[in-house]
C-alpha positions as CSV (number, residue, x, y, z in Angstrom):
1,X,30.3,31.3,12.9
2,X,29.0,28.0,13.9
3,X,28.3,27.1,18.2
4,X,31.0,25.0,19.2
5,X,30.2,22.6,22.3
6,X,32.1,19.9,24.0
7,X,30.6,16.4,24.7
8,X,27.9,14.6,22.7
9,X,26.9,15.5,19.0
10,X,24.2,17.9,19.0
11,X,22.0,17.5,16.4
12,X,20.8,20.8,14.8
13,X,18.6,20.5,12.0
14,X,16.7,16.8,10.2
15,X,14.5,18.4,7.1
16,X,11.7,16.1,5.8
17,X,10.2,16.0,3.1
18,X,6.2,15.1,3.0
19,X,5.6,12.0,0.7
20,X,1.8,13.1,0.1
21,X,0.3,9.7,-1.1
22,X,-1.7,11.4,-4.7
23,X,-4.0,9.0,-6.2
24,X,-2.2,8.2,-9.7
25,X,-5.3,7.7,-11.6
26,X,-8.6,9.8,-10.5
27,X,-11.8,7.4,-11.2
28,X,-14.8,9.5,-11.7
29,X,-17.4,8.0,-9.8
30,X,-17.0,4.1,-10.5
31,X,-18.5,3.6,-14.0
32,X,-16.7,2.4,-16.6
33,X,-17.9,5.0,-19.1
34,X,-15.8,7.6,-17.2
35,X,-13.1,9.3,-18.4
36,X,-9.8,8.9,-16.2
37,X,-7.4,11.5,-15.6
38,X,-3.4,10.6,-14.5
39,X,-0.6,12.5,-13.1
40,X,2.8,11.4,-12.9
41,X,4.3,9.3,-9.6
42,X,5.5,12.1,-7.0
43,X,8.9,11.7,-6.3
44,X,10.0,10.5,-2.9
45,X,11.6,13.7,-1.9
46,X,15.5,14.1,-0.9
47,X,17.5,12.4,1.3
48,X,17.4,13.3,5.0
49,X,20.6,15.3,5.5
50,X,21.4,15.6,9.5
51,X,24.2,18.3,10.5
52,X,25.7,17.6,13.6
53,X,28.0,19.8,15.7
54,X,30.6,17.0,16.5
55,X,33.2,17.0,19.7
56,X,35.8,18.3,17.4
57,X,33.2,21.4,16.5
58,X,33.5,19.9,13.0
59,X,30.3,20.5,11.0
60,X,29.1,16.8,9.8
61,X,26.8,16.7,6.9
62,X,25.1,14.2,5.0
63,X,25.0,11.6,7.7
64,X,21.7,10.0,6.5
65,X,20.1,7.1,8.1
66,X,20.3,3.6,6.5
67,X,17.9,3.5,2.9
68,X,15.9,0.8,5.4
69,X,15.2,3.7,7.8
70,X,14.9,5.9,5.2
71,X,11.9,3.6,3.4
72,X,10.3,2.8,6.3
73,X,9.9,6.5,7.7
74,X,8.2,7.4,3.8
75,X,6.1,4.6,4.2
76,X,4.9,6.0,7.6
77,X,4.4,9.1,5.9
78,X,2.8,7.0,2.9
79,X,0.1,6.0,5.3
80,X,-0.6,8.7,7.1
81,X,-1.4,10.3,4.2
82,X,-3.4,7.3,3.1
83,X,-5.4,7.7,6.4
84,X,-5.8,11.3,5.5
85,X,-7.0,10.8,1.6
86,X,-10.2,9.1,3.2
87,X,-10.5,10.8,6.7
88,X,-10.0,14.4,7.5
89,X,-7.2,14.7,9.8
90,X,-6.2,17.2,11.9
91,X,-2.6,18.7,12.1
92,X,-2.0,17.1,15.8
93,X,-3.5,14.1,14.5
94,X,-1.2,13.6,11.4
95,X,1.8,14.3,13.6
96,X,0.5,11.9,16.0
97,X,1.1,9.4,13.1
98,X,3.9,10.3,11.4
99,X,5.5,10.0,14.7
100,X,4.6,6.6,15.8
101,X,7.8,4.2,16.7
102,X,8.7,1.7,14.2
103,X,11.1,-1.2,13.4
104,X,11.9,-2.3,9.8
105,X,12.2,-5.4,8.7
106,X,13.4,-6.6,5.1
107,X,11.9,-10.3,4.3
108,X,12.8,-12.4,1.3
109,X,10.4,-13.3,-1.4
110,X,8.4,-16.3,0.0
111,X,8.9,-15.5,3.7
112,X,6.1,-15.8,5.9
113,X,6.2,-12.8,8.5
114,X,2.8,-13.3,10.1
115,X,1.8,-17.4,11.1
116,X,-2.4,-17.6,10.8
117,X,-3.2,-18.1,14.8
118,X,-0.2,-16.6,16.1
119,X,-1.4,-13.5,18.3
120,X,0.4,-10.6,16.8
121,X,1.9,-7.5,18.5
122,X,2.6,-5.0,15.6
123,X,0.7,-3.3,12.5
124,X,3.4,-3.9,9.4
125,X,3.5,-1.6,7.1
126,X,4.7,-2.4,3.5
127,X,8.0,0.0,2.6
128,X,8.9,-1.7,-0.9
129,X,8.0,-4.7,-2.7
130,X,5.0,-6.8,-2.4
131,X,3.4,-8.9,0.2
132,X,0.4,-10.8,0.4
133,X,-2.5,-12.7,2.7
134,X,-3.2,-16.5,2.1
135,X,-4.9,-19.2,3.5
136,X,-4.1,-23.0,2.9
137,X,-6.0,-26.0,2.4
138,X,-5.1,-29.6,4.0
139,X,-4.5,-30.4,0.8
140,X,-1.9,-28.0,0.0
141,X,-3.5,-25.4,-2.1
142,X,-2.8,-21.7,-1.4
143,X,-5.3,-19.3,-2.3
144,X,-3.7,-15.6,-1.6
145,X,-6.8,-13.5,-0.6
146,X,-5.0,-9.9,-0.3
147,X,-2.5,-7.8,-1.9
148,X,-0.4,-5.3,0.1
149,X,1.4,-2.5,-1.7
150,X,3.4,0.1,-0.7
151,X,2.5,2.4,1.6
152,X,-0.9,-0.3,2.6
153,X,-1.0,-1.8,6.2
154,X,-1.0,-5.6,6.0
155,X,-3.2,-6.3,9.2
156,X,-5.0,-2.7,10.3
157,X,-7.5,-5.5,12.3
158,X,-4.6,-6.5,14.7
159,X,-5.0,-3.4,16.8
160,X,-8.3,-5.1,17.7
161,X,-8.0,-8.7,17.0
162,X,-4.0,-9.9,18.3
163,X,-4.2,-13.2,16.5
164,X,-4.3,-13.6,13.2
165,X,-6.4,-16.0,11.1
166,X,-4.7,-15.7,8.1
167,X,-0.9,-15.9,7.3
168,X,1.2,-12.9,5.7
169,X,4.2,-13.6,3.3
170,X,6.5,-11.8,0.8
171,X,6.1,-12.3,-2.9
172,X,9.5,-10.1,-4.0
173,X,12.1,-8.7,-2.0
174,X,9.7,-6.7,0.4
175,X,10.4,-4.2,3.6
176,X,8.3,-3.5,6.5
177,X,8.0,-0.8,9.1
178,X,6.1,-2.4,12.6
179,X,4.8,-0.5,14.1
180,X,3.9,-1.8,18.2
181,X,-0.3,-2.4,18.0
182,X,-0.3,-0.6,22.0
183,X,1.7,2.9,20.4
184,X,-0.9,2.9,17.9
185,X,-3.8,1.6,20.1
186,X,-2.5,4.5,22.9
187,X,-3.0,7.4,19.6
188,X,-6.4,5.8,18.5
189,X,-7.9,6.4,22.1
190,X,-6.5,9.8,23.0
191,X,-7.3,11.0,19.0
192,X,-11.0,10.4,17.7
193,X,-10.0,11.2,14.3
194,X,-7.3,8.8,13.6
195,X,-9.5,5.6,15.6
196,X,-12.3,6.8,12.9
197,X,-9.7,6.8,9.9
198,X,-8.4,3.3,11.2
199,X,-11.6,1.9,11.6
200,X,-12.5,3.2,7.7
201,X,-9.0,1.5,6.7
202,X,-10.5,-1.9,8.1
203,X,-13.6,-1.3,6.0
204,X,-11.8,-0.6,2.9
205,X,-9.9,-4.0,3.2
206,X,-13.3,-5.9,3.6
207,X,-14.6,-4.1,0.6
208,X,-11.9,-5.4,-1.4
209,X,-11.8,-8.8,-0.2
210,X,-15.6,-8.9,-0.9
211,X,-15.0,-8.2,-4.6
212,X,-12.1,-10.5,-4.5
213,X,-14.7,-13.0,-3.4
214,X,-16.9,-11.7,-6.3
215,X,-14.3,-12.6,-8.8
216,X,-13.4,-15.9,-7.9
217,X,-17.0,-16.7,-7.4
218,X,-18.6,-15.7,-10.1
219,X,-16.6,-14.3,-12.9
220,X,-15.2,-16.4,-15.5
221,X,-11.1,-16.4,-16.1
222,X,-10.8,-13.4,-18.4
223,X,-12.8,-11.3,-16.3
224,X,-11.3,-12.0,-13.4
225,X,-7.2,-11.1,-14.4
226,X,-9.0,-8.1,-16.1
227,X,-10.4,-7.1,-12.9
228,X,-7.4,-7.8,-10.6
229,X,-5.2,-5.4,-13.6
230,X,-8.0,-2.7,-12.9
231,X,-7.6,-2.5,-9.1
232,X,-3.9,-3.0,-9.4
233,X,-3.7,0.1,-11.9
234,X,-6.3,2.3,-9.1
235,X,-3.8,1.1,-6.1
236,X,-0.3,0.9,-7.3
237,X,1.7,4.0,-8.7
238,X,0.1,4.2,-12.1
239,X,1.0,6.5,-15.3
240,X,0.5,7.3,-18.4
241,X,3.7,6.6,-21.1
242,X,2.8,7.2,-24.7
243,X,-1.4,6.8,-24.2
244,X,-0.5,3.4,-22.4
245,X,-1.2,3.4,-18.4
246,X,1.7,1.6,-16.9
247,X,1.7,0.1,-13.4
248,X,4.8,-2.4,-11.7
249,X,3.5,-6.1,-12.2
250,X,6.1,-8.1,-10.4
251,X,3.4,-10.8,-10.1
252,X,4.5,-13.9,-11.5
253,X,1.8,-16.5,-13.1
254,X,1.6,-18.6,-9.9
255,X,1.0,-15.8,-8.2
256,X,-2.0,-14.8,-10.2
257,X,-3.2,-18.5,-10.4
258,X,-3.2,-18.3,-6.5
259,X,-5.2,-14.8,-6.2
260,X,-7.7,-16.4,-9.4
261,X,-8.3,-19.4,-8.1
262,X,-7.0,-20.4,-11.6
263,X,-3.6,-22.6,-12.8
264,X,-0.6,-21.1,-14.3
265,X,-1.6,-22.7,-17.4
266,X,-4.7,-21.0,-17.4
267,X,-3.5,-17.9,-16.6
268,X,-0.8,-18.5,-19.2
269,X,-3.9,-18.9,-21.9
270,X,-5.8,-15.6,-20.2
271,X,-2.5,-13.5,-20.4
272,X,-2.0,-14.0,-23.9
273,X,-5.9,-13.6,-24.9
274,X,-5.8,-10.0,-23.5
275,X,-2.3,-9.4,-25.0
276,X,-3.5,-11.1,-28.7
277,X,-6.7,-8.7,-27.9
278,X,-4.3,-5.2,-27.5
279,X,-5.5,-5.2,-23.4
280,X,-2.9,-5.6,-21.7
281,X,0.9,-6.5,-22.2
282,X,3.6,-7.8,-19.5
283,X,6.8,-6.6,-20.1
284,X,9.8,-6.2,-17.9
285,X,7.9,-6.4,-14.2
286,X,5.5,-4.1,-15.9
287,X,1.6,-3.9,-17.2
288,X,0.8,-2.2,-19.9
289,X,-2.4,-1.6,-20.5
290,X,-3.0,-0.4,-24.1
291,X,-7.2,0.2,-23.9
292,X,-8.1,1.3,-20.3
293,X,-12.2,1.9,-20.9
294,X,-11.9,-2.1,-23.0
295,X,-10.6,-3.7,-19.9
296,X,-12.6,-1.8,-17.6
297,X,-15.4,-3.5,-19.8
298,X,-13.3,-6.6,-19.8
299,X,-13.4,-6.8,-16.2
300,X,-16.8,-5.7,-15.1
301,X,-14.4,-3.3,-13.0
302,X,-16.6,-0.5,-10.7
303,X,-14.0,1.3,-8.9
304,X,-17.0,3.0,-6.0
305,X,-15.5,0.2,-3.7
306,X,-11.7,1.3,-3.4
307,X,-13.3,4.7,-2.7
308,X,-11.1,7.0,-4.8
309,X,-11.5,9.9,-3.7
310,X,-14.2,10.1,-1.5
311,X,-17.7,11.1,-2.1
312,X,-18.1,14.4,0.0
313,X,-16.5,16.1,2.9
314,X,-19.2,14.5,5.4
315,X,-17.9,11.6,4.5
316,X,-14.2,12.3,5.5
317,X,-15.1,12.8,9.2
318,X,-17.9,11.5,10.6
319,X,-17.1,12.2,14.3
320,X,-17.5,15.6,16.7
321,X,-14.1,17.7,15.9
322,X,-14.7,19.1,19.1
């Protein structure tokens, strides 16, 4: 028989499910000779189901919170996991995490959420969609310099550095969790292992931008969008459908231009080389790629700088545990 109680709802039971962040697509040891191995996208576990003992002693079920809530508290999960593929984590310290405040906030595609010189006050965390960094000229020309996928933190530096120097927008129909930069700042002094996992997260983002520099640089039109569709295969929820590996790509041609430093009707050129070539083919907000080790080759891709996985287990945690 069921308590019955008087008063306020009493909540008796909220079951979550871990999203455990698995890397689709394990790169052995960044050469492009290496054989890659790929698992299918974990699922993103059931619904939160609350039961309440109501006034009336009535047994409520399935009052779930609003999908918003709902994606925002996976993408917490999302990155804490993230933090822990790269650091080793303690329990207290992944609860620490997963329990950090948040807001959401759903943005429309071409909405700027973070103004370059504005000092910010939260660490957004991408839920769904796509968002992205950019700087522009006085001229007008936008140059996107970072992609931020699900489950990635858009400005990890902003718990040390409050304004930005670069602007943040959607591409797509995006959400993101905020999370206050002082909550996270308060569990980064009081836990070693998550100011060390942090600090390895802000590394990981200037690796990437380094090769982004790389590509633009240095690397002529081809090699670049075959580079960008290797990184985007390693980052995004990649897998394998009849021998092809497939990856979202809701990336329109201006957007590539802007991360290339190419036009549209370059890009347009590129994209149907590589398809004319059996590399890669975009079909329905997807990328197929039809010839993983040719592209790698394509692309001049090394995948030792998005470190997946890492290298050894002194490598996860480099501070005292105790």
């Amino acid at each position: 028989m069921e308590r019955r109680r008087r008063g306020r709802p009493q909540v008796l039971a909220r079951p979550m499910h871990d999203l455990r962040a698995a890397s689709p697509l394990t790169a052995a040891k960044g050469h492009a000779q290496s054989n890659l191995k790929f698992s299918p996208i974990p699922a993103s576990g059931e619904p939160i189901l609350t039961w309440v003992i109501s006034p009336t002693a009535e047994i409520v079920r399935d009052r779930a919170p609003h999908p918003e809530r709902r994606m925002a508290q996976l993408s917490l999960e999302s990155f804490t996991s993230r933090l822990a593929a790269r650091t080793l984590l303690m329990p207290g310290e992944r609860a620490a995490l997963a329990g950090l405040p948040y807001d959401t906030r759903p943005l429309l595609p071409g909405q700027a959420f973070i103004e370059a010189g504005k000092i910010v006050q939260h660490v957004d965390i991408v839920s769904s969609g796509l968002a992205a960094r950019f700087d522009i000229t006085d001229e007008g020309a936008r140059l996107l310099t970072a992609l931020h996928l699900p489950g990635d933190p858009v400005n990890p530096r902003s718990i040390v550095q409050l304004r930005s120097s670069s602007g943040h927008i959607a591409l797509v129909p995006t959400t993101i969790a905020r999370v206050p930069i002082t909550a996270l700042r308060r569990v980064a002094a009081r836990l070693p292992g998550v100011a060390e996992a942090l600090w390895r997260e802000a590394a990981l983002e200037a690796d990437i931008t380094r090769q982004w520099m790389v590509n633009i640089g240095r690397r002529d039109s081809k090699t670049r969008i075959a580079h960008l569709f290797c990184e985007l295969a390693l980052r995004s929820g990649s897998r394998e459908v009849a021998g092809k590996i497939v990856f979202p790509m809701p990336l329109t041609q201006e957007h590539l231009a802007d991360i290339t430093g190419l036009t549209p009707v370059h890009v347009n050129r590129v994209l149907r080389g590589l398809r004319e070539e059996n590399l890669v083919v975009l079909h329905d907000r997807e990328a197929h790629i039809l010839h993983w080790r040719r592209l790698v080759a394509a692309g001049e891709f090394r995948p030792n700088y998005l470190h997946i996985p890492a290298t050894s287990d002194e490598s996860l945690r480099l501070l005292d545990l105790s």
